[in-house]
C-alpha positions, -999 to +999 in steps of 0.1 A: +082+531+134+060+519+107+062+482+099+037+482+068+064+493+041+090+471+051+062+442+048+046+453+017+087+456+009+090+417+015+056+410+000+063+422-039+097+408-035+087+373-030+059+373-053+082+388-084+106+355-076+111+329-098+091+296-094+118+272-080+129+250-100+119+210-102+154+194-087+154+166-119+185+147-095+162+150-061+134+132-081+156+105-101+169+097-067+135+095-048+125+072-078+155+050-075+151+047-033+113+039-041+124+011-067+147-002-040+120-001-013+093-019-034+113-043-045+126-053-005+090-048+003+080-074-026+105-100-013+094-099+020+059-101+012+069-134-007+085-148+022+060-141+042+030-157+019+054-190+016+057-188+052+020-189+059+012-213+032+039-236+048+023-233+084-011-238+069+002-271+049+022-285+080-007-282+106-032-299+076-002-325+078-002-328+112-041-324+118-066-356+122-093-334+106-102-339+074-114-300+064-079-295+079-066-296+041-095-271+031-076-247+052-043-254+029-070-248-004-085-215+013-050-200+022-040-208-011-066-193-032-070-163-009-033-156-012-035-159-047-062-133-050-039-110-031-013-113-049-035-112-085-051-076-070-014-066-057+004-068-090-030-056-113-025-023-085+008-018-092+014-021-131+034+005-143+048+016-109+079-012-112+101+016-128+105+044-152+100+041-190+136+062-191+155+083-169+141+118-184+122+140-157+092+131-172+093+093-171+103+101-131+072+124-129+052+092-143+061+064-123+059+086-089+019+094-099+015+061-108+026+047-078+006+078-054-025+065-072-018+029-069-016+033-025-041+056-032-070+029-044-051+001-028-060+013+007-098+006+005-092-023-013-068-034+016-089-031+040-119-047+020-096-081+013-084-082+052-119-083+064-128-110+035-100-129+048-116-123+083-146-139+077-139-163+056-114-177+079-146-178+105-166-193+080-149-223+073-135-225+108-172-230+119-188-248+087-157-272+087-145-279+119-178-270+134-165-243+161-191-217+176-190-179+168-182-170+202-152-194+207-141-182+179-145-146+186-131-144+219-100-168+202-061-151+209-055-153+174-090-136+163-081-109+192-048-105+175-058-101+138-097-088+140-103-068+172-070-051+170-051-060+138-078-051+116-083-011+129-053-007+129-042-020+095-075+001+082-063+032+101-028+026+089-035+020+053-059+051+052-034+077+066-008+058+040-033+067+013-042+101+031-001+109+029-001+095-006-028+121-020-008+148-009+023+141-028+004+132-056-012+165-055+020+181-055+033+156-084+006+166-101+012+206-100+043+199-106+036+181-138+015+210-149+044+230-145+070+215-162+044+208-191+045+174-209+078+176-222+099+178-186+134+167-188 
């Protein structure tokens, strides 16, 4: 029994098939889920920020320190930085110009490439807020580098937070060039005027 017909059988007929199809519904509805996940993900990032901002201000209430309050002005004008970076990243990725194909096409590259540079930019703003937190931890309240080091909460959020958000926001990215790879091709082969 000879196998290599029967294979070079199957071979010519699946190369002389028709490129599938792009599935236009498959991608509107993608779109629409992502829309709907951004927008939970913005409002719980808001809570969140108001949250720390409101725990920063009511231990600078409670606090006989006076560079207490400089921790209310540093949370405040870090978060703001975040927040300026996080919406400059994701311009054009709230939603599609229209429903065509095309304008679905656009928003999903546009948002690949937005995780896509946000990752190291992430991670560069986490370990800013890192340090900076040491820094006027020590300057201020006048704490030494190792106390601070060894502290729970620096444990929490630098020895282990920070790796893994790194790792975490890297395979994100990682996962992110991939699809918009395939976006991408896919693109190129609907041409420029997809519907």
């Amino acid at each position: 029994m000879n196998a290599m017909p029967e294979l070079n059988e199957l071979r010519q007929q699946w190369q002389t098939q028709p490129a599938p199809r792009a599935d236009a519904a498959a991608l509107r509805k993608r779109v629409a889920a992502d829309t709907r996940a951004n927008t939970r993900t913005l409002i719980a990032l808001s809570f969140g920020t108001l949250l720390i901002i409101g725990a920063t201000v009511f231990n600078a209430a409670r606090s006989a320190h006076p560079g207490a309050w400089f921790a209310v002005v540093y949370t405040v004008a870090f978060a703001l930085l975040v927040w300026l970076v996080a919406m400059w990243l994701s311009r054009g990725t709230w939603r599609p110009r229209d429903e065509s194909m095309a304008a679905c096409l656009d928003v999903s590259i546009r948002r690949c490439r937005s995780v896509v540079l946000a990752a190291p930019i992430g991670i560069a703003l986490y370990i800013a807020g890192l340090i900076g937190s040491l820094i006027w931890r020590q300057k201020l309240l006048g704490l030494e580098w190792q106390q601070m080091l060894n502290t729970p909460a620096m444990i929490i959020a630098g020895w282990i937070g920070a790796p893994l958000y790194s790792i975490a926001m890297l395979i994100n990215a990682q996962l992110h060039r991939r699809r918009l790879a395939f976006l991408e091709g896919l693109r190129r082969q609907l041409g420029d005027g997809a519907e």
